[in-house]
Biotite code that builds the C-alpha atoms (Angstrom):
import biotite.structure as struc

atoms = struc.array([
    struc.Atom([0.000, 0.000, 0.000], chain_id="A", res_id=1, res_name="UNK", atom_name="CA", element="C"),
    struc.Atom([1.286, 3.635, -1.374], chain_id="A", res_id=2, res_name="UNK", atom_name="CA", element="C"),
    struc.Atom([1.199, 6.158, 1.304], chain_id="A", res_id=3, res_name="UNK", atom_name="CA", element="C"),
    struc.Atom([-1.551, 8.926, 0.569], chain_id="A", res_id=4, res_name="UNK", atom_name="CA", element="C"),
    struc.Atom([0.624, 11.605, -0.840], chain_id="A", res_id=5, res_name="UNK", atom_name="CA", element="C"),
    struc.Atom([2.761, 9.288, -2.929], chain_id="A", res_id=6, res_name="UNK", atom_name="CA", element="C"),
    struc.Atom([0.813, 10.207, -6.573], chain_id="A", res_id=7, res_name="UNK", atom_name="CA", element="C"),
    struc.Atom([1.576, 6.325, -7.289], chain_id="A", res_id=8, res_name="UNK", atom_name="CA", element="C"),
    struc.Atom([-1.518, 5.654, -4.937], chain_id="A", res_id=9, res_name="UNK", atom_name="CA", element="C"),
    struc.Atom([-4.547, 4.239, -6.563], chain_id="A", res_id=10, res_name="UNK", atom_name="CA", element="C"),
    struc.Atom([-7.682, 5.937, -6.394], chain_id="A", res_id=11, res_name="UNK", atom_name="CA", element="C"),
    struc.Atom([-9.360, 2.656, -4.256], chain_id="A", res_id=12, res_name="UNK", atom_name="CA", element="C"),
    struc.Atom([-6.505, 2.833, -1.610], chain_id="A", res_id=13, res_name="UNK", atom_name="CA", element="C"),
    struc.Atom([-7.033, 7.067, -1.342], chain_id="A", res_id=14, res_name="UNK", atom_name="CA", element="C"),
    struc.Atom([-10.586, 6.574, -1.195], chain_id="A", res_id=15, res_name="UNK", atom_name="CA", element="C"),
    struc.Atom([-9.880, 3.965, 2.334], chain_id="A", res_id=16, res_name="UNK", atom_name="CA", element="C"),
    struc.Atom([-7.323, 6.941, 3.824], chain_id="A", res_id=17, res_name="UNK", atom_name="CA", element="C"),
    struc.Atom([-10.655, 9.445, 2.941], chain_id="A", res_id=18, res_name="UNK", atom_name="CA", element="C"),
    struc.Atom([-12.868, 7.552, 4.523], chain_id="A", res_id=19, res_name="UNK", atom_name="CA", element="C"),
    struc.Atom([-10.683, 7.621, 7.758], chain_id="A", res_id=20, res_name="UNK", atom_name="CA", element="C"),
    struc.Atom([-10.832, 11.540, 6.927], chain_id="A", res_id=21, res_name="UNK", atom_name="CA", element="C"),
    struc.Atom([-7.111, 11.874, 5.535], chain_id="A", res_id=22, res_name="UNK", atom_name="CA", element="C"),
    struc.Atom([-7.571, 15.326, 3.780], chain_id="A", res_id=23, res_name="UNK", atom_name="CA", element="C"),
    struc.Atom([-4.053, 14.654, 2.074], chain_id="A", res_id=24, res_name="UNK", atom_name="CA", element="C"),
    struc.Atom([-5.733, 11.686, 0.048], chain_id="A", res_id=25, res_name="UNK", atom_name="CA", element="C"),
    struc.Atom([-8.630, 13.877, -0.562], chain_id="A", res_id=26, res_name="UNK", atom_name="CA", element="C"),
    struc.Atom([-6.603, 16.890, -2.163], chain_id="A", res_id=27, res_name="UNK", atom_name="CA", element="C"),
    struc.Atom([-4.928, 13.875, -3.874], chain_id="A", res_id=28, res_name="UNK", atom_name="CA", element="C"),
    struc.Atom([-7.595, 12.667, -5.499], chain_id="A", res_id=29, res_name="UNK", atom_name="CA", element="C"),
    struc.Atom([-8.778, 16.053, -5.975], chain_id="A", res_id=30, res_name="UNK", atom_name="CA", element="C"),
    struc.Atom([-5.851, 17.537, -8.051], chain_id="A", res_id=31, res_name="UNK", atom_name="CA", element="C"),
    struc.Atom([-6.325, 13.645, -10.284], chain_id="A", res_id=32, res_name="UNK", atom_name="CA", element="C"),
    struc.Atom([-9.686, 14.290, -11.318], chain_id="A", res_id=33, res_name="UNK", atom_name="CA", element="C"),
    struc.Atom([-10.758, 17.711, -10.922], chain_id="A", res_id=34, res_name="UNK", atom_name="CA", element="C"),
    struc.Atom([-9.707, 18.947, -14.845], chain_id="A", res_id=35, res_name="UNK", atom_name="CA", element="C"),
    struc.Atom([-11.212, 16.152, -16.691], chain_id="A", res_id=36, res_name="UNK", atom_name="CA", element="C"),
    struc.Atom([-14.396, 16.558, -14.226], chain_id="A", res_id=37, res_name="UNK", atom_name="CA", element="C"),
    struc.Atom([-14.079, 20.351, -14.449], chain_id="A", res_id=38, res_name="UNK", atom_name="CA", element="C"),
    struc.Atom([-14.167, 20.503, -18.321], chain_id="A", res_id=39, res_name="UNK", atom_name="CA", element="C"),
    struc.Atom([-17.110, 17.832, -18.616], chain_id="A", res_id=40, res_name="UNK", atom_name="CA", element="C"),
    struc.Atom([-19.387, 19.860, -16.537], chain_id="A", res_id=41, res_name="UNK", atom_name="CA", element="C"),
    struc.Atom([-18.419, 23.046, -18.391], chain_id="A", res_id=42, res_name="UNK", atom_name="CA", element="C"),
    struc.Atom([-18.842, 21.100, -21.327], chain_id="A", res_id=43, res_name="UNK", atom_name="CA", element="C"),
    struc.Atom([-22.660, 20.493, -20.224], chain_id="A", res_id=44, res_name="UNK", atom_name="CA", element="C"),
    struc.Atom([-23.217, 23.588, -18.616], chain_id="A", res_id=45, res_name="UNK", atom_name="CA", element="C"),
    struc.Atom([-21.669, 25.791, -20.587], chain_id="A", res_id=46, res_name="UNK", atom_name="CA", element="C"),
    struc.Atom([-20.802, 27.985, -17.555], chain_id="A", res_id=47, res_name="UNK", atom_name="CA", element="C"),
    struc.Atom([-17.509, 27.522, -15.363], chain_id="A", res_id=48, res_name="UNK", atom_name="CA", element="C"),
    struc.Atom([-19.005, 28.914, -12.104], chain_id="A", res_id=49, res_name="UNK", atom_name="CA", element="C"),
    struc.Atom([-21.883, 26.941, -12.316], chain_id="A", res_id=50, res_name="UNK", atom_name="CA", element="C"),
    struc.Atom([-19.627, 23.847, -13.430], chain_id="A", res_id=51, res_name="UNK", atom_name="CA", element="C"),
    struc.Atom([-16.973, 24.918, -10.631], chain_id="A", res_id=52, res_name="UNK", atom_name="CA", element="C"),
    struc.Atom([-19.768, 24.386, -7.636], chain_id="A", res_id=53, res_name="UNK", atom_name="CA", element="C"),
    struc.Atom([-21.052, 21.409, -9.149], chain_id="A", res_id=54, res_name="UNK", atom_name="CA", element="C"),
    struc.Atom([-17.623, 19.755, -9.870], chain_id="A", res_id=55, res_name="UNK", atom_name="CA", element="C"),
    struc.Atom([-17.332, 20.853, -6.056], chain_id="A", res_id=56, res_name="UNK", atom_name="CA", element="C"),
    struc.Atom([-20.279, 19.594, -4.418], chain_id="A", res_id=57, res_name="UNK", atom_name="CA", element="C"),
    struc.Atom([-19.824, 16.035, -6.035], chain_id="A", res_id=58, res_name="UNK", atom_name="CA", element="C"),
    struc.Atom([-15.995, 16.223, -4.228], chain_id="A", res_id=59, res_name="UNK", atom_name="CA", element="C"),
    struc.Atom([-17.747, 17.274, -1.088], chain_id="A", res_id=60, res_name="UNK", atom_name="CA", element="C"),
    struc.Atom([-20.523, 14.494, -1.121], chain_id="A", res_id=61, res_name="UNK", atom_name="CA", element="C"),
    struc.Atom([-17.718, 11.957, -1.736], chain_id="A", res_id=62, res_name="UNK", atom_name="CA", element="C"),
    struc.Atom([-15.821, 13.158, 1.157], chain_id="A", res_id=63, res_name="UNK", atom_name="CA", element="C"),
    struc.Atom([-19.210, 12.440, 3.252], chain_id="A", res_id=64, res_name="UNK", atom_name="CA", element="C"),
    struc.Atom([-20.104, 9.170, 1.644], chain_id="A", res_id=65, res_name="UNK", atom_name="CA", element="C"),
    struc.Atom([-16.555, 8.146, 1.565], chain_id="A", res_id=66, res_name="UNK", atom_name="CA", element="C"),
    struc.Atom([-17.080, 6.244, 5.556], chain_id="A", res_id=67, res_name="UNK", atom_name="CA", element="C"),
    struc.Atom([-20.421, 4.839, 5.163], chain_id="A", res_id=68, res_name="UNK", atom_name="CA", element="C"),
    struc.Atom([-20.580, 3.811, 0.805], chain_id="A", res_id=69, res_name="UNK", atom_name="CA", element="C"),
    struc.Atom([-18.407, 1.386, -0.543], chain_id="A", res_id=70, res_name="UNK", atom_name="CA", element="C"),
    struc.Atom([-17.195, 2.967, -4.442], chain_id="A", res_id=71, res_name="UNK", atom_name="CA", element="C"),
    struc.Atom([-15.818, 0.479, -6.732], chain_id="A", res_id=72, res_name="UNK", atom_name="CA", element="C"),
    struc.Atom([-14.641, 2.821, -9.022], chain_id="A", res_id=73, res_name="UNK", atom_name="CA", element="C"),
    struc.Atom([-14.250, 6.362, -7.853], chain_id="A", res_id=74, res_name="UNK", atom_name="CA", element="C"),
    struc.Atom([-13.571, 7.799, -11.343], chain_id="A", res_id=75, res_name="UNK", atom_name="CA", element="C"),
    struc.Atom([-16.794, 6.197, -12.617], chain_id="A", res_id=76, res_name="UNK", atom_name="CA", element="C"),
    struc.Atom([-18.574, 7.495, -9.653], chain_id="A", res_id=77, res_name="UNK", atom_name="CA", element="C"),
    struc.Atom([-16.953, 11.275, -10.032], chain_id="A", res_id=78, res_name="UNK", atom_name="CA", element="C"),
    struc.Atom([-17.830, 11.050, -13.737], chain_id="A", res_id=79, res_name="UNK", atom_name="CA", element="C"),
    struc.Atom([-21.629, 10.061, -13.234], chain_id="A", res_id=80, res_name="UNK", atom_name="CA", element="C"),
    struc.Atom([-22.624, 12.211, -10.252], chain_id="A", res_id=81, res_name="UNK", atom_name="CA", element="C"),
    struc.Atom([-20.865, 15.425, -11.479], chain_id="A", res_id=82, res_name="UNK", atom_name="CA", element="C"),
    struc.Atom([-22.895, 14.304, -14.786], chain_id="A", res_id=83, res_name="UNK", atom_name="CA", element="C"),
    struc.Atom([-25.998, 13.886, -12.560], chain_id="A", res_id=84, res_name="UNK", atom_name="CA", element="C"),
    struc.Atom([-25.490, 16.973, -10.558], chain_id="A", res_id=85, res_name="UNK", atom_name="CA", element="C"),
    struc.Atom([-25.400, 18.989, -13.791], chain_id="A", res_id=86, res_name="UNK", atom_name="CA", element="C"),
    struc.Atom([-28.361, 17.144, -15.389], chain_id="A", res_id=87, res_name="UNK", atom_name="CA", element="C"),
    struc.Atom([-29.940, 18.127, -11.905], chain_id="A", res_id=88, res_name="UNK", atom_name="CA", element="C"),
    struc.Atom([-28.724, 21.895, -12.652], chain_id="A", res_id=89, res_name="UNK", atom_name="CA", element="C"),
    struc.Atom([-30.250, 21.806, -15.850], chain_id="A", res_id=90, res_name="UNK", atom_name="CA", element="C"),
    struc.Atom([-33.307, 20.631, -14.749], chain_id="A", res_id=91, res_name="UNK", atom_name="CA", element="C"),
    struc.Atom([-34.241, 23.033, -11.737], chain_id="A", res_id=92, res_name="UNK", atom_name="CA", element="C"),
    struc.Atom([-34.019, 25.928, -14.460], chain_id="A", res_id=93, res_name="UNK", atom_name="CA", element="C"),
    struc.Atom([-30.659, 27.516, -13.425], chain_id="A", res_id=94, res_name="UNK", atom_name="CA", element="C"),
    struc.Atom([-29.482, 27.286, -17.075], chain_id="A", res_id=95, res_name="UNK", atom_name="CA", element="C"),
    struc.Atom([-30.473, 30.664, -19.207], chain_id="A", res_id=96, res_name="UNK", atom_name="CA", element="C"),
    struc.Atom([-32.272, 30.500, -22.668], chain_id="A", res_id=97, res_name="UNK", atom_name="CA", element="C"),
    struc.Atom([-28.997, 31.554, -24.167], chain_id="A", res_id=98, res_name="UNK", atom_name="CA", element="C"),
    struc.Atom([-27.269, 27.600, -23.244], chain_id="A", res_id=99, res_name="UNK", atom_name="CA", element="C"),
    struc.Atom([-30.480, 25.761, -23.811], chain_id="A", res_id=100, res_name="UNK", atom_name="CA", element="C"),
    struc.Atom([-30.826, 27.360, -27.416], chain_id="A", res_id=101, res_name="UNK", atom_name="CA", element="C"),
    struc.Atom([-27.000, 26.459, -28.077], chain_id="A", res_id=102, res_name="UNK", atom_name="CA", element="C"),
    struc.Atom([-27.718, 23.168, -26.430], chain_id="A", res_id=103, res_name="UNK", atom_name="CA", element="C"),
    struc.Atom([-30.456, 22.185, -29.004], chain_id="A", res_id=104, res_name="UNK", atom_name="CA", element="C"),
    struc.Atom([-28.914, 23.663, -31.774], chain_id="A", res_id=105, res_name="UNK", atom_name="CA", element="C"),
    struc.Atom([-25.965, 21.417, -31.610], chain_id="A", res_id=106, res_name="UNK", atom_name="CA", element="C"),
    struc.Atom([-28.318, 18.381, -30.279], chain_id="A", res_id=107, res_name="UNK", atom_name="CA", element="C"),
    struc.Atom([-30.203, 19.128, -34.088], chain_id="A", res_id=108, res_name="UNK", atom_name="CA", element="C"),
    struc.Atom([-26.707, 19.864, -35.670], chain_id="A", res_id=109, res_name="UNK", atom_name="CA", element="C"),
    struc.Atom([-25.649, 16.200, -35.207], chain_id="A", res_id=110, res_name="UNK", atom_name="CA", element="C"),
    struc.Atom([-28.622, 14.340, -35.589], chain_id="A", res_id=111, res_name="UNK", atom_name="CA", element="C"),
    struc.Atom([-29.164, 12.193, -38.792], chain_id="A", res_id=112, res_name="UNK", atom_name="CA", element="C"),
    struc.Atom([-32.491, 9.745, -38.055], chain_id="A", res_id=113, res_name="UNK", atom_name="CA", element="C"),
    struc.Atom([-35.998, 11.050, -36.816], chain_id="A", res_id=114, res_name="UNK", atom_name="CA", element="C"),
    struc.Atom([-35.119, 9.835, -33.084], chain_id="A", res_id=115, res_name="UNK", atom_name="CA", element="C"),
    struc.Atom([-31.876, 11.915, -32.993], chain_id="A", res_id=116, res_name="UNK", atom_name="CA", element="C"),
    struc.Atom([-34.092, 15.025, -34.180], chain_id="A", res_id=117, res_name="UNK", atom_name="CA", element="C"),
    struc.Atom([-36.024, 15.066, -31.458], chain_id="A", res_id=118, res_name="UNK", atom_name="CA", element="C"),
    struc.Atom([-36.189, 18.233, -29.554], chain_id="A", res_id=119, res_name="UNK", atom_name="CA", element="C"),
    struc.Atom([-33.434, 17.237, -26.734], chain_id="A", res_id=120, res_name="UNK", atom_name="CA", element="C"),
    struc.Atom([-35.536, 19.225, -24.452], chain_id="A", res_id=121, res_name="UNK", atom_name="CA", element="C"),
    struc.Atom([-38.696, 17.656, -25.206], chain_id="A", res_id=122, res_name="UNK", atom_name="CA", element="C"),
    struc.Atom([-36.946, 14.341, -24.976], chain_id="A", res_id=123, res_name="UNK", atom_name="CA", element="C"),
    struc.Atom([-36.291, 15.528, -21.449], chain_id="A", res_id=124, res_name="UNK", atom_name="CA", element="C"),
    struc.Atom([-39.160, 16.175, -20.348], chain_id="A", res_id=125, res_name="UNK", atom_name="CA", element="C"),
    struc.Atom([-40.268, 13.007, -21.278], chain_id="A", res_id=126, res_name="UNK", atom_name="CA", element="C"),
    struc.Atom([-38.127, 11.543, -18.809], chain_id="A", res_id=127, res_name="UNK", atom_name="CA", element="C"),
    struc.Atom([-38.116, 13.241, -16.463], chain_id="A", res_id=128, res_name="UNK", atom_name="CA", element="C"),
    struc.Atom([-41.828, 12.782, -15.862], chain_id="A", res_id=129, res_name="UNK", atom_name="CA", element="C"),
    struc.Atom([-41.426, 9.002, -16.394], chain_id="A", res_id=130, res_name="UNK", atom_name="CA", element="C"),
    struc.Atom([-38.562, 8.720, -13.701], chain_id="A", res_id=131, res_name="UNK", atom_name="CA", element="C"),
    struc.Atom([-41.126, 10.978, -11.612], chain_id="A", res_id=132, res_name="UNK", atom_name="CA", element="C"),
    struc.Atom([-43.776, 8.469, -12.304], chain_id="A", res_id=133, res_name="UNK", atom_name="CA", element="C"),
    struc.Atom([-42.130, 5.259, -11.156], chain_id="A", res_id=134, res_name="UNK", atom_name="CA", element="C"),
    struc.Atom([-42.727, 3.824, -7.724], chain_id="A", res_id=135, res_name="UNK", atom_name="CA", element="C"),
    struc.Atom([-41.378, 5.128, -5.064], chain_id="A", res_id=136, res_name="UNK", atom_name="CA", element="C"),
    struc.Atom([-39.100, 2.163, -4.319], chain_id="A", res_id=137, res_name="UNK", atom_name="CA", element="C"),
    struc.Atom([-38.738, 1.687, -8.277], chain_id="A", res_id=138, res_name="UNK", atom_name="CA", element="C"),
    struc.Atom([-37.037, 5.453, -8.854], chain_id="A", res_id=139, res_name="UNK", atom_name="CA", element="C"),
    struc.Atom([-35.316, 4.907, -5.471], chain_id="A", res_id=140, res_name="UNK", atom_name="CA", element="C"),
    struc.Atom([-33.703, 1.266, -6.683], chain_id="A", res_id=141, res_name="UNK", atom_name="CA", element="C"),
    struc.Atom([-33.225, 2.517, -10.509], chain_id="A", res_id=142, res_name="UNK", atom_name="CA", element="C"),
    struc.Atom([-31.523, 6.001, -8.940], chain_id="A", res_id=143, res_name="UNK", atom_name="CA", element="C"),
    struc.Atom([-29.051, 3.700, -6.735], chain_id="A", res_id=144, res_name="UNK", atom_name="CA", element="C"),
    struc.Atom([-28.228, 1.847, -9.801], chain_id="A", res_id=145, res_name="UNK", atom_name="CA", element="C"),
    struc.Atom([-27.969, 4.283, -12.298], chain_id="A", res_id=146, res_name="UNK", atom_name="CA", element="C"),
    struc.Atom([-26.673, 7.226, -10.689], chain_id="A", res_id=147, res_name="UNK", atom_name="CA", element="C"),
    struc.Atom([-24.976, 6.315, -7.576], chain_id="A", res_id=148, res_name="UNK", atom_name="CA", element="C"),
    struc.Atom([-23.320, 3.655, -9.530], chain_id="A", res_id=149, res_name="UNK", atom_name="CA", element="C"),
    struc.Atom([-24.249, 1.061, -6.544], chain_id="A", res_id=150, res_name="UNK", atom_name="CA", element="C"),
    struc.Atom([-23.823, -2.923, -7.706], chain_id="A", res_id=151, res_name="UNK", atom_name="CA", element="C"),
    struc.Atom([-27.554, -4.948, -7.720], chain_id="A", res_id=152, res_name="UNK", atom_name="CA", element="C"),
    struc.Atom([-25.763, -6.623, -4.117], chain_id="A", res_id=153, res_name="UNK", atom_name="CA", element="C"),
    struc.Atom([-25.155, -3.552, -2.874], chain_id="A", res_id=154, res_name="UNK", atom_name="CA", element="C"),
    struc.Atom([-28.312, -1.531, -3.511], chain_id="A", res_id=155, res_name="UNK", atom_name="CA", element="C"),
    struc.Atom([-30.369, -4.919, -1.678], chain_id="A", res_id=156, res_name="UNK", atom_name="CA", element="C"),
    struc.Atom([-27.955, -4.750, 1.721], chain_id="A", res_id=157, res_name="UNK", atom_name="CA", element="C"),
    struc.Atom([-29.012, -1.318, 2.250], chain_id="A", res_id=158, res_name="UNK", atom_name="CA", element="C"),
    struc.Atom([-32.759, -1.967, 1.332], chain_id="A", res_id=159, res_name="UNK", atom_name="CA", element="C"),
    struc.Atom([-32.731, -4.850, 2.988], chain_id="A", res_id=160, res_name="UNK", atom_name="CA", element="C"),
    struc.Atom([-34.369, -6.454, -0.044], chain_id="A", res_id=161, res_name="UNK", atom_name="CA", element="C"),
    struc.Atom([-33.734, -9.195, -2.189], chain_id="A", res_id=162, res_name="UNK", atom_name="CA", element="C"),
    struc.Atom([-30.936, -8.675, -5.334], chain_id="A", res_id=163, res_name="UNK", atom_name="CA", element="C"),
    struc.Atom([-33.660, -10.092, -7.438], chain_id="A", res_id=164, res_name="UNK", atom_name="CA", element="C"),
    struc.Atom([-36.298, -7.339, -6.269], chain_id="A", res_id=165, res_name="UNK", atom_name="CA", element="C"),
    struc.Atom([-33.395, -4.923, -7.165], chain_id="A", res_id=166, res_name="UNK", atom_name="CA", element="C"),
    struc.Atom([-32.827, -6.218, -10.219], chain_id="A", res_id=167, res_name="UNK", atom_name="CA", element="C"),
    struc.Atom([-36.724, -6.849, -11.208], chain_id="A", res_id=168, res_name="UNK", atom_name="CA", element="C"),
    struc.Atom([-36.655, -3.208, -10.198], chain_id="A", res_id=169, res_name="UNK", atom_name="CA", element="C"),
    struc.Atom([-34.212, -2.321, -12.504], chain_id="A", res_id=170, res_name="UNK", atom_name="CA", element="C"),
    struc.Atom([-36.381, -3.863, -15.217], chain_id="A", res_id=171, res_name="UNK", atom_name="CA", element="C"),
    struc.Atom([-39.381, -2.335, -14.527], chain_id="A", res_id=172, res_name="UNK", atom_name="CA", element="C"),
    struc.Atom([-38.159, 1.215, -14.709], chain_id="A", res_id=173, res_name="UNK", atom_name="CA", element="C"),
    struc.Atom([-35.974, 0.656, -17.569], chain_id="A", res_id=174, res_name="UNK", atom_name="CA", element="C"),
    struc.Atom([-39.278, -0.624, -19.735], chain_id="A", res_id=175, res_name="UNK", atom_name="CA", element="C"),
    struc.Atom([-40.957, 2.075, -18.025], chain_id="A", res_id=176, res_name="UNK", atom_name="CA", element="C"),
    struc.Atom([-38.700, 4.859, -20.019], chain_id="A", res_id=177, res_name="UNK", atom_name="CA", element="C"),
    struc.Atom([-38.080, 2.866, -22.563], chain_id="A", res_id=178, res_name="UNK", atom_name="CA", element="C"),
    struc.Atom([-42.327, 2.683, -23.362], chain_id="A", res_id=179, res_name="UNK", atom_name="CA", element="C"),
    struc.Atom([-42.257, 7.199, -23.113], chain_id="A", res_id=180, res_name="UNK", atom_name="CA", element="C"),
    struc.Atom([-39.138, 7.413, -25.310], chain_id="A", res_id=181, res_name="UNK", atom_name="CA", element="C"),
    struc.Atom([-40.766, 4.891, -27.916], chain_id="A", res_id=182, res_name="UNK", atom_name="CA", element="C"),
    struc.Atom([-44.227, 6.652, -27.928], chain_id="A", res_id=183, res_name="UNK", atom_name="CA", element="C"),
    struc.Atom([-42.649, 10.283, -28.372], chain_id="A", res_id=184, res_name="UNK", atom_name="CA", element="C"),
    struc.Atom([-40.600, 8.996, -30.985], chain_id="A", res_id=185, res_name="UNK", atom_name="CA", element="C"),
    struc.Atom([-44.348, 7.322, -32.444], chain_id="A", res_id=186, res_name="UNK", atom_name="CA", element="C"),
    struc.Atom([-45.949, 10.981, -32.298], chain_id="A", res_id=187, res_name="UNK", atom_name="CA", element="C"),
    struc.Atom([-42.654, 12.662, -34.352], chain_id="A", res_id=188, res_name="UNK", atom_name="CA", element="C"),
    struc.Atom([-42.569, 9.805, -36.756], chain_id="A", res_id=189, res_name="UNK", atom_name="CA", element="C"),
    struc.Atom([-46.277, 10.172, -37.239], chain_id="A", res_id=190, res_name="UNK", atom_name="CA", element="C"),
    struc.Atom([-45.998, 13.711, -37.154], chain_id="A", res_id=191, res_name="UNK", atom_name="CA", element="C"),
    struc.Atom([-43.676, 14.263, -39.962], chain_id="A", res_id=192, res_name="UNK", atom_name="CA", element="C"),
    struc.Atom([-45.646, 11.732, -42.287], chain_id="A", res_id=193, res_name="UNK", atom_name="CA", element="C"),
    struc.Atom([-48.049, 15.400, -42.818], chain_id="A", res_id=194, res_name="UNK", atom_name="CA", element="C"),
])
């Protein structure tokens, strides 16, 4: 084992000297992924302050999971929930016209079949009102999974449920979205045949 401030650590054996609150593994593992991090979220956001707190926040939630979550990859994890926390940003309306015009321009820029050229906001929407739809325990389970990155075994230890409830779960929510996506993509398809 690497001591914490030897940059030959992995990211698994700084995330153990986190969790017993070793801030020199933390700014460790800070100064490894905060660029790449950084430029995705201003890559999404298309706003480095707003990308800056939410690049943050996702450091500061791992430093306060670190004790009590076990992270199998902490890159993976950084990657989705600073992609999650932006989606999030996004969503509660902190984004001005200005980025969401740009955003669907380029979404329409690249698209080349009548599912890409749906309205990415639209799409959104969509989705977002399914995932608000599901269950309770459904949106919970699929948000572990998804989001938080947490393995089927995992996400049933701390529900104290089955890992074939979590995983039937899984299922459920996944044909859930998948049934919205397929009947917006009926109405455009429909839509464009007039």
């Amino acid at each position: 084992m690497h001591l914490p401030g030897d940059p030959t650590s992995d990211d698994n054996t700084l995330l153990r000297c986190i969790a017993r609150g070793d801030q020199r593994a933390f700014a460790l593992l800070f100064d490894r992924h905060w660029k790449v991090l950084y430029n995705k979220a201003v890559n999404l956001l298309e706003d480095p302050a707003a990308a800056q707190d939410v690049v943050q926040d996702c450091f500061i939630s791992l430093w306060e999971k670190s004790a009590h979550q076990s992270i199998e990859n902490v890159g993976g994890y950084l990657y989705q929930s600073v992609r999650y926390a932006c989606f999030m940003h996004l969503r509660s309306g902190a984004i001005s016209q200005k980025h969401l015009d740009h955003i669907h321009q380029r979404a329409v820029a690249i698209s080349t079949s009548a599912e890409q050229e749906l309205d990415a906001q639209e799409l959104q929407a969509v989705l977002d009102q399914s995932m608000d739809r599901l269950p309770e325990k459904c949106r919970e389970i699929f948000y572990l999974s998804r989001f938080e990155l947490l393995p089927n075994k995992q996400i049933a230890e701390q529900l104290r449920i089955s890992p074939k409830t979590v995983e039937n779960q899984i299922t459920k929510a996944l044909r859930i979205l998948r049934l919205s996506v397929d009947k917006l993509v009926s109405v455009v398809l429909f839509a464009d045949l007039f």
